[in-house]
C-alpha positions in Angstrom: 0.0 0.0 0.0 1.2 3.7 -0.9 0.8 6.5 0.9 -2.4 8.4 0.6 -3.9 8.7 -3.0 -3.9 12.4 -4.2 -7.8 11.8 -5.2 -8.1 12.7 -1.1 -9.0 15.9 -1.3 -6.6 17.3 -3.9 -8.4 21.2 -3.9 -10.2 21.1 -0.6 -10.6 24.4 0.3 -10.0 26.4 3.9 -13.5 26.9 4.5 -13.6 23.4 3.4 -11.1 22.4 6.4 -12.2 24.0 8.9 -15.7 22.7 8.4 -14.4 18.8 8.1 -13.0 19.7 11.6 -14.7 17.6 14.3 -16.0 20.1 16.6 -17.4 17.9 19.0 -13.6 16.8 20.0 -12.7 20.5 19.8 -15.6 21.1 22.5 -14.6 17.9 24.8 -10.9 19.4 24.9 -12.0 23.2 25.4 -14.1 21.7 28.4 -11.6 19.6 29.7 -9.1 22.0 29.5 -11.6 25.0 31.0 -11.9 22.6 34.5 -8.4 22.6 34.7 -7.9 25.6 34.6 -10.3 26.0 37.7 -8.3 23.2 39.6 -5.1 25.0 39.3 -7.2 28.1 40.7 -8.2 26.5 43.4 -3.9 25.1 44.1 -2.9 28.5 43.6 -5.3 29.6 46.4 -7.8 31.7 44.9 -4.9 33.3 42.7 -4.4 33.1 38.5 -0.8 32.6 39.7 1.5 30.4 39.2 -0.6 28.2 37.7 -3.6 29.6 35.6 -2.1 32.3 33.4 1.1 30.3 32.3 -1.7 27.0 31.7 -3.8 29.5 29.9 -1.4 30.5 27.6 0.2 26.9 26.9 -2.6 25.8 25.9 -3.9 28.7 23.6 -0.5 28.4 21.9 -1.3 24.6 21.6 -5.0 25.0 20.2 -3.3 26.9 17.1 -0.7 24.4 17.1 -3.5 21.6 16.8 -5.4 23.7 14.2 -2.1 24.4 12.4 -1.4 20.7 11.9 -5.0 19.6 11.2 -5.0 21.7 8.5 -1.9 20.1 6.7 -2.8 16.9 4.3 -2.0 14.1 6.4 -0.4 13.1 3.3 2.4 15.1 4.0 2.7 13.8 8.3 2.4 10.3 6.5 5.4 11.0 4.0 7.3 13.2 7.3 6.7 10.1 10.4 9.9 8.9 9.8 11.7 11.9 10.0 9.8 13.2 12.9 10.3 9.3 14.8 14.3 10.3 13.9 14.1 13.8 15.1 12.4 12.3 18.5 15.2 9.5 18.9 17.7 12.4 18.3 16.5 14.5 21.1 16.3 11.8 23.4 19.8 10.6 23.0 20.8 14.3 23.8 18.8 14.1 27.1 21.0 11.7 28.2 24.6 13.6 26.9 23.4 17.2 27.9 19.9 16.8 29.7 18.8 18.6 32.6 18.8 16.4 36.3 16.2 17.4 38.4 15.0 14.8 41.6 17.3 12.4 40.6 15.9 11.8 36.6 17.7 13.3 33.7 14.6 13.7 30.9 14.4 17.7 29.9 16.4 19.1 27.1 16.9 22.9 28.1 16.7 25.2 25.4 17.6 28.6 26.6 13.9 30.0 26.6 12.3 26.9 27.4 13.0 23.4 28.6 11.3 20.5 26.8 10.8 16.6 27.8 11.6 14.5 24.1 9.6 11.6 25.9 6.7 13.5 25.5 7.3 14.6 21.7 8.2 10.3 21.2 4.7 9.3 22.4 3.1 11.0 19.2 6.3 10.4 17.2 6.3 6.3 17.9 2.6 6.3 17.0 3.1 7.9 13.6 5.9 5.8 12.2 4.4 2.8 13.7 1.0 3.3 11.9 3.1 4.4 8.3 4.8 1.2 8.4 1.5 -1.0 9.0 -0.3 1.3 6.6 2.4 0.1 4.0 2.5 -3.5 4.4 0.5 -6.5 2.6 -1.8 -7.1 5.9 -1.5 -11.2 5.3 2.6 -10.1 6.3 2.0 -8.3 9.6 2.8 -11.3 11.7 5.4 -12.5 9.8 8.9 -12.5 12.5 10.6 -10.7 9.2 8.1 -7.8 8.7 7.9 -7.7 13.1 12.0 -6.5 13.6 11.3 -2.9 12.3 8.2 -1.9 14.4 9.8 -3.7 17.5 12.9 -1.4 17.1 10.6 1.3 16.6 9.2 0.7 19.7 12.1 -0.2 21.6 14.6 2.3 20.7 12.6 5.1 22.8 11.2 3.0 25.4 14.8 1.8 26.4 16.6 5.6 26.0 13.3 6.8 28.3 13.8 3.9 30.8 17.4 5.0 31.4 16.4 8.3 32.1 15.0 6.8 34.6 10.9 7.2 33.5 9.8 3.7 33.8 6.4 5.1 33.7 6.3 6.7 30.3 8.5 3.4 29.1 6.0 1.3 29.7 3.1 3.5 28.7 5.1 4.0 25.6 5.5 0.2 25.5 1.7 0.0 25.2 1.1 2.4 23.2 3.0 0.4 20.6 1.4 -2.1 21.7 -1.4 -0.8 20.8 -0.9 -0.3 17.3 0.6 -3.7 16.8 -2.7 -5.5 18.2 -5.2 -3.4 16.0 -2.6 -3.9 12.8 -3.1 -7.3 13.4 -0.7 -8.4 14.6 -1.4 -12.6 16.0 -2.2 -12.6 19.4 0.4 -15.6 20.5 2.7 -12.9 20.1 0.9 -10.7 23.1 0.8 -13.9 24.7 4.4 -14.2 24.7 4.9 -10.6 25.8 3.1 -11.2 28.9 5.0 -13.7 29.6 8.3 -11.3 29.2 6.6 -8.8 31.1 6.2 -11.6 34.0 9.5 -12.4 33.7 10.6 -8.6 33.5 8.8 -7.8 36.9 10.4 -11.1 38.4 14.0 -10.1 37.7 13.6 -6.6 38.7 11.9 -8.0 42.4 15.3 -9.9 42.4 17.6 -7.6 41.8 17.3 -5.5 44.5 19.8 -4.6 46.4 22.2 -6.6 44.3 25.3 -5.7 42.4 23.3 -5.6 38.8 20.0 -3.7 40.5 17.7 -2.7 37.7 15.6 0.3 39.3 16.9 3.1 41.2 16.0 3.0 44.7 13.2 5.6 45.0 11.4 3.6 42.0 11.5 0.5 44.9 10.4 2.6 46.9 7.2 3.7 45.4 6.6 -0.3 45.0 7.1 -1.1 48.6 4.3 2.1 48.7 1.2 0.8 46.5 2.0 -2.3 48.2 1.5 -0.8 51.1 1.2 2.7 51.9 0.8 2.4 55.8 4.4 0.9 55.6 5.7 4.6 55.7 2.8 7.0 56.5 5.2 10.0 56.9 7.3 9.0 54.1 6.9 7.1 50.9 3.5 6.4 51.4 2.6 10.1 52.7 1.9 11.1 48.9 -0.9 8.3 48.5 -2.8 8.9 52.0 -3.4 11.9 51.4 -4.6 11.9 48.2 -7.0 8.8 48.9 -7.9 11.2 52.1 -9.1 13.8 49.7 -10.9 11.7 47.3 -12.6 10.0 49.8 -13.6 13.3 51.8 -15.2 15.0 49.0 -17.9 12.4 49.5 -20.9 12.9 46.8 -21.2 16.6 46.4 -17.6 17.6 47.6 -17.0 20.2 49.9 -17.1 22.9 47.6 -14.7 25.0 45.4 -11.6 26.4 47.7 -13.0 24.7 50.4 -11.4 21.6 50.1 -9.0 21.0 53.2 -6.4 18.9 51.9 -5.9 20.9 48.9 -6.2 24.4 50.9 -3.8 23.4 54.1 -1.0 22.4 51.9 -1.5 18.8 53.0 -0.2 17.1 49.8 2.9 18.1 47.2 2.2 17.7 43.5 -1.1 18.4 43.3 -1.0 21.1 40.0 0.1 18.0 38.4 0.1 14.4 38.9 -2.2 14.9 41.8 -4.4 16.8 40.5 -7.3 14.8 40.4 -7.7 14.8 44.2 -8.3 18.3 44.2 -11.1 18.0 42.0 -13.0 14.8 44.1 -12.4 16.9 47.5 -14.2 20.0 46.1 -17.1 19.1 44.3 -17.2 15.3 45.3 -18.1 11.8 43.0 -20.8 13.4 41.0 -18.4 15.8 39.2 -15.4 13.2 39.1 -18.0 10.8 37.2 -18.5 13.8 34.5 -14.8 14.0 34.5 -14.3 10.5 33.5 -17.4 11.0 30.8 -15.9 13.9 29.1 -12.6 11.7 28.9 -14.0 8.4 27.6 -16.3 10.8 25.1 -13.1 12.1 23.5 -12.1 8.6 22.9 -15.2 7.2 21.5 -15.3 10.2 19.6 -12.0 9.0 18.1 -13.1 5.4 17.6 -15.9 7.0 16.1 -14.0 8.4 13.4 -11.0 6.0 12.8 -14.0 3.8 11.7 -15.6 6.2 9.0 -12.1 7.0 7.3 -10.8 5.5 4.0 -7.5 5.4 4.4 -5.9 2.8 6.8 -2.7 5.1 7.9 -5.4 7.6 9.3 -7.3 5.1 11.1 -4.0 3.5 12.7 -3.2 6.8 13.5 -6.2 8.0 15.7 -6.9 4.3 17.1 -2.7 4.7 18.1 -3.4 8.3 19.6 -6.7 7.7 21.4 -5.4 5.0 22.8 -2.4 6.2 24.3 -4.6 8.9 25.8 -6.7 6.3 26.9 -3.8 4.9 28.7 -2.5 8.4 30.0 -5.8 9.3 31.9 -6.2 5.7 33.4 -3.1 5.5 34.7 -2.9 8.9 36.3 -6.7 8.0 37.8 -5.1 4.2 38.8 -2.0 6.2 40.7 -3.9 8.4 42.6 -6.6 6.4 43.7 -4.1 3.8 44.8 -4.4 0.9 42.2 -1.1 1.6 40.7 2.3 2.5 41.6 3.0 6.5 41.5 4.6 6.6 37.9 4.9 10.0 37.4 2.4 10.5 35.1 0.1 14.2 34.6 -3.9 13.7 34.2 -4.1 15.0 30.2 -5.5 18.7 29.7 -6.0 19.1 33.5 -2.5 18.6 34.8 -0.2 21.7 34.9 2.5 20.9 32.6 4.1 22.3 29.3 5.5 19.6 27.1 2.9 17.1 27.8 0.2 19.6 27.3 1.9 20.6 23.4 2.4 17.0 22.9 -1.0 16.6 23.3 -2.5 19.4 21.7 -0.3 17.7 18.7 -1.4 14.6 18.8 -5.0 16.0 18.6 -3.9 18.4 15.6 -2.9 14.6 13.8 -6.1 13.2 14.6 -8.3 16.3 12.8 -5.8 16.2 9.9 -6.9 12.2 9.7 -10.5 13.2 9.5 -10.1 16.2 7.3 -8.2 14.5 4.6 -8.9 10.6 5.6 -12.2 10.6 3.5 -13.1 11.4 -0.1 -16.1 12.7 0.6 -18.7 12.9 4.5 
């Protein structure tokens, strides 16, 4: 299979564009985005600073971003994933000669006016490549060992230069998110079967290693296990982060206690909560009810995805959203998982709602991809 026929919308027009844009995903992101905003209001104590105004203006910059790329034939990002995979790969290998350290992790590239994390950029830049090279094979191939080397050391190369950072939880999540890809490409499933196998093997070695001369995680990342095993262990310690947080959700009760009222938000009672713990300050507040519509609006902008990967023509630009959605898929569950205490704490931001910077551009990018697959996926809607 080539790469997308030129019949695809050879003259569409602007107007044209921007009314094949699905607004309904627009909206789910504007609203998603808009409640973050008010969680970070309510961290920053009633103030637009630190938090709000610098948000605000990421993720402007990253709503024309998004609209820029939509607007580009997905012809051309098909034509360009390899050399934005390489460009990825690139910047992660100079996170580990010249990368910033900060808590003991070496994963931002500083740039003079701004400091950037390549993981982020390589969870969009995996998924593309991945989905050109499946979009370009005979599918009766895909399971073939031959035609499986070059998407495995597509997968591989980042999730081993992000695992040294350390990040283990963006290499795995990048790990799935190939995954991902692999399984809907069609890839056979005694092949997943073998992986889980690896992966059971993987978590045994690394429980062995400890404290041994060939150790595979760093000490703190044991530590955080010894936590979701059990948080008690070290209430005033490892497990201080988790206690609190599961004291918050659990406080806000049905309604919450309402907006700035929230105690453990308000007294200071838990670090990290414009980011990975942000989602605690949202269930103390205004309670289940609201944290139900949270998870909604997130599962909305996936089916909306699903939705669409199934109406378009071409198979690159259904790989491609399926690949995206489902890496955000995995994103918000895991963050939702850490917090409430049925994962380890990874280190991973709630999408759109976190305060962040990189991961908020890489994901108003991977959004821009996903309009450009429905603007210039189809012939005609």
């Amino acid at each position: 299979m080539t790469l997308l026929h030129e019949e695809l919308d050879p003259k569409l027009s602007l107007l044209g564009k921007m009314a094949r844009i699905n607004w309904i995903l627009v909206f789910l992101i504007i609203i998603l985005s808009l409640i973050g905003f008010i969680n970070l209001y309510s961290v920053g104590g009633g103030s637009l600073y630190p938090w709000v105004i610098p948000q605000l203006q990421k993720f402007s910059f990253g709503l024309v971003i998004m609209v820029g790329i939509a607007l580009i034939p997905i012809s051309f990002w098909q034509a360009s994933s390899y050399h934005i995979y390489f460009i990825g790969l690139i910047l992660l290998v100079m996170v580990e000669i010249i990368g910033v350290r900060f808590m003991g992790a070496q994963r931002w590239l500083d740039l003079g006016i701004v400091q950037i994390q390549p993981s982020e950029i390589m969870k969009v830049a995996m998924v593309i490549a991945v989905a050109n090279y499946y979009s370009q094979i005979d599918p009766t191939k895909v399971s073939r060992p031959l035609y499986l080397i070059f998407p495995i050391c597509l997968i591989m190369f980042p999730v081993g230069l992000v695992f040294i950072q350390p990040d283990l939880g963006t290499a795995i999540l990048l790990l799935a998110g190939g995954g991902i890809i692999l399984f809907v490409s069609g890839v056979s499933l005694f092949y997943f079967i073998g992986i889980i196998f690896m992966f059971i093997g993987a978590v045994v070695s690394v429980l062995i290693s400890r404290g041994t001369s060939w150790q595979l995680l760093q000490d703190y990342q044991y530590r955080r296990i010894d936590t979701f095993l059990n948080p008690d262990s070290d209430p005033l310690g490892s497990g201080y982060q988790i206690i609190q947080s599961k004291i918050a959700i659990g406080s806000g009760g049905l309604t919450g206690k309402g907006f700035l009222n929230g105690t453990q938000t308000q007294l200071n009672f838990f670090p990290e909560k414009h980011t990975d713990f942000i989602f605690p300050v949202l269930a103390e507040e205004f309670g289940l009810f609201w944290s139900l519509i949270i998870l909604i609006l997130f599962f909305g902008i996936v089916l909306v995805c699903l939705y669409e990967a199934l109406k378009v023509q071409d198979r690159f630009s259904s790989l491609l959203i399926i690949g995206l959605a489902g890496t955000f898929f995995l994103y918000f569950t895991v963050n939702l998982a850490m917090v409430t205490g049925l994962f380890p704490v990874v280190g991973i931001p709630l999408p759109l709602i976190s305060y962040g910077g990189s991961a908020l551009l890489s994901l108003m990018i991977s959004f821009g991809f996903i309009q450009s697959a429905i603007i210039h996926g189809n012939k005609d809607k």
